[in-house]
N, C-alpha and C positions, 0 to 999 in steps of 0.2 A: 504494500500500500504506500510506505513512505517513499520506496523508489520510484512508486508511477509519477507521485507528485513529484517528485525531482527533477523524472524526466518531462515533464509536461511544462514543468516552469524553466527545465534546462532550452528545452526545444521553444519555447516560449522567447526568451530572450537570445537568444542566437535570432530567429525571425527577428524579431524588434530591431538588434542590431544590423543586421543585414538592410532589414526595410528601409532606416535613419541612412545609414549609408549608401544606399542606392539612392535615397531621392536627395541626397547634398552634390553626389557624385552626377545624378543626370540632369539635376535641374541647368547647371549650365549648358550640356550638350542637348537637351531639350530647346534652349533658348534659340542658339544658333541654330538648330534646326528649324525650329519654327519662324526664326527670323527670315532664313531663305529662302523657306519654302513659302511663305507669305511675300516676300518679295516679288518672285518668280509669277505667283497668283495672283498679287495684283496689277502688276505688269498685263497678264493675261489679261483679264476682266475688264481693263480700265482702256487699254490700249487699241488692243487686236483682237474682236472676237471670234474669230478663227482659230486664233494660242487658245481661249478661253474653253472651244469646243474638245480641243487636243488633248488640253492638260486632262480637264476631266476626264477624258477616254480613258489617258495610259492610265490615270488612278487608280479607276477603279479595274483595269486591269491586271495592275501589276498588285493591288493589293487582294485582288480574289488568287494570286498563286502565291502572295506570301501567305495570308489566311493558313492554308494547309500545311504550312512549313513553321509558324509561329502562332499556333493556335492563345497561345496563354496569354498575348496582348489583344486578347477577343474586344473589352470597349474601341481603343483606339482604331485599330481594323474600321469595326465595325461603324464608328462614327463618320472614318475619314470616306469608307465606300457610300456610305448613305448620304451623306454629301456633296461627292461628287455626283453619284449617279441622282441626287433630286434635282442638282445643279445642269445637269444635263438634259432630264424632263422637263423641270420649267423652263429651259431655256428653247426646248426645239420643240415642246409640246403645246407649253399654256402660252408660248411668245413671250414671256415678259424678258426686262430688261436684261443684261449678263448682273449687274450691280444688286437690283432686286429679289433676281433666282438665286444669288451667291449667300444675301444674308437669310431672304426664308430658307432656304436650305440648310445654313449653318444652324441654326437656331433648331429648328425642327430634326435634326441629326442629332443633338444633341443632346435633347429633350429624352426621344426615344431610346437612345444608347443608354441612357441615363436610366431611365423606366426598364430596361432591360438588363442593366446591370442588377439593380436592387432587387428584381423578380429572381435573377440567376442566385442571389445570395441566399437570399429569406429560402429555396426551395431545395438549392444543395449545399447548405449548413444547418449549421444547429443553434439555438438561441443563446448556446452561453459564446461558443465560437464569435459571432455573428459582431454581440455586444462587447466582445472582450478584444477582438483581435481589429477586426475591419474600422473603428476610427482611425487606425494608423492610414489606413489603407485611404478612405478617405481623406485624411491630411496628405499625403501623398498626391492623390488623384488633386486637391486645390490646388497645391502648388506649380503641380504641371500645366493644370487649365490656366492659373495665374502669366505662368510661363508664355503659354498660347497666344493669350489673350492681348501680353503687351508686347508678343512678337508683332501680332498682327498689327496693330496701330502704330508702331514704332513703321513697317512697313511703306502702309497705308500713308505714313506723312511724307517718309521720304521718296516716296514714289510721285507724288503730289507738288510735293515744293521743290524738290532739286533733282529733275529732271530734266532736260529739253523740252521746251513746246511744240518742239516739230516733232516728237515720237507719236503726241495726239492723232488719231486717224480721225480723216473726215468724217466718218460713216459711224462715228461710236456713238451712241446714245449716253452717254454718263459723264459726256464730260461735265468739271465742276465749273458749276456756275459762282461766276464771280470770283474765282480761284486763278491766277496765272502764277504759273511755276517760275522757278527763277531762271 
């Protein structure tokens, strides 16, 4: 008996430590991930909607054959392909904008990944697991969307202000109004 709890609390803190360390250690290579890959994106979006049609392709391409090779970042996967590919629907289905399909998309990608995660927990854990172990996970999970979130606006400006004005394409619907780049 006293050795289970041992192990339960040994194996308890080895995770913990591990967890701490992976999310100090990835939050910066998170950052610059998400900085370029937001760069890249809103280049697409904002510029050429032809890149914008592209990029989402290979996405959700390439992440339906990492999916089966890296099952265990199933949110992320899951978010980035549901995004893309809504990004892809509204943009060739319902017509709207590349700038309007990109944020309901995001939003609605992530809502559901979100609602999918939490179902995935509550049905393949157990209630002490759930509450004892998963705020880490949680903390974890903020820090990274943290990450996301001011890749993307960090992006978003410098794509906007210090760019050239001749990269603007005549035919793009988004450009900013009232906004000249430098």
């Amino acid at each position: 008996m006293l050795l289970s709890h041992f192990n339960s609390y040994f194996s308890f803190s080895i995770s913990l430590f591990l967890s701490f360390f992976y999310i100090h250690s990835s939050f910066f290579f998170f950052s610059i991930f998400f900085f370029l890959f937001f760069f890249l994106h809103v280049l697409s979006f904002v510029y050429i909607p032809f890149l914008f049609l592209l990029f989402h392709f290979l996405v959700v391409v390439v992440l339906v054959l990492l999916f089966f090779f890296f099952f265990f970042f199933f949110f992320f996967f899951f978010f980035f392909f549901l995004h893309s590919l809504l990004s892809l629907l509204l943009f060739l289905i319902f017509l709207l904008p590349p700038t309007l399909s990109f944020f309901l998309s995001f939003f609605l990608s992530f809502f559901l990944s979100f609602l999918l995660l939490l179902l995935l927990f509550f049905f393949y854990s157990s209630f002490y697991t759930f509450f004892l172990f998963y705020p880490f996970f949680f903390f974890f999970f903020f820090l990274h969307f943290l990450s996301f979130v001011l890749s993307f606006l960090l992006s978003f400006f410098l794509s906007f202000f210090f760019l050239p004005s001749s990269l603007y394409s005549p035919t793009t619907d988004v450009a900013p109004k009232g906004i000249t780049p430098i």
